[in-house]
Residue, then its C-alpha position, 0 to 999 in steps of 0.5 A: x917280871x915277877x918271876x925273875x924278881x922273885x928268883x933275884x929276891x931269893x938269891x938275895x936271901x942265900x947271899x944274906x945268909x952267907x954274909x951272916x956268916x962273918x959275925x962282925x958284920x951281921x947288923x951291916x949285913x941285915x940294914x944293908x939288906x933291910x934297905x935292898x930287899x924293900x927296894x927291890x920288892x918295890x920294883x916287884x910291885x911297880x912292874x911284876x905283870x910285865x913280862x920279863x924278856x931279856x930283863x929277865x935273862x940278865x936276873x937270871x944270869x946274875x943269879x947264876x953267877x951269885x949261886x957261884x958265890x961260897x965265900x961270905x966275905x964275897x957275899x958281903x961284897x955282893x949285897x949292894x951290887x947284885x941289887x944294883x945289877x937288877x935294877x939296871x936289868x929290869x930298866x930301873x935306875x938305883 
């Protein structure tokens, strides 16, 4: 499991990045993130020696589908929901 959260968490960074973009919104951006990253690292801490299996698969569709993501408004949108989509991958609950 750590492997496919460690590719989720670094997909979290490249949507961050690209939200940082809209300057209005950098201090929601980075609480948001601040909030995601520590529950997702959580996550990685609980369950990374399980192994991933299909939890795994899902991560990395969802990833794939967020390295698709070029506008930094839509990254914003993304920020709470990619997290989500993780945590429901890997059997955990947000």
């Amino acid at each position: 499991m750590s492997d496919a959260l460690a590719g989720a968490l670094d997909a979290y960074e490249r949507l961050v990045a690209l939200g940082e973009d809209i300057e209005d919104e950098w201090s929601y951006v980075n609480d948001l993130a601040d909030a995601w990253r520590e529950r997702l690292e959580a996550l990685g801490a609980a369950r990374g020696a399980e192994p991933a299996a299909a939890a795994g698969l899902a991560i990395d569709r969802a990833v794939d589908e967020i390295d698709r993501i070029t506008d930094p408004h839509r990254a914003i949108d993304w920020l709470s929901t990619f997290p989500q989509v993780v945590l429901i991958a890997a059997a955990d609950p947000p």
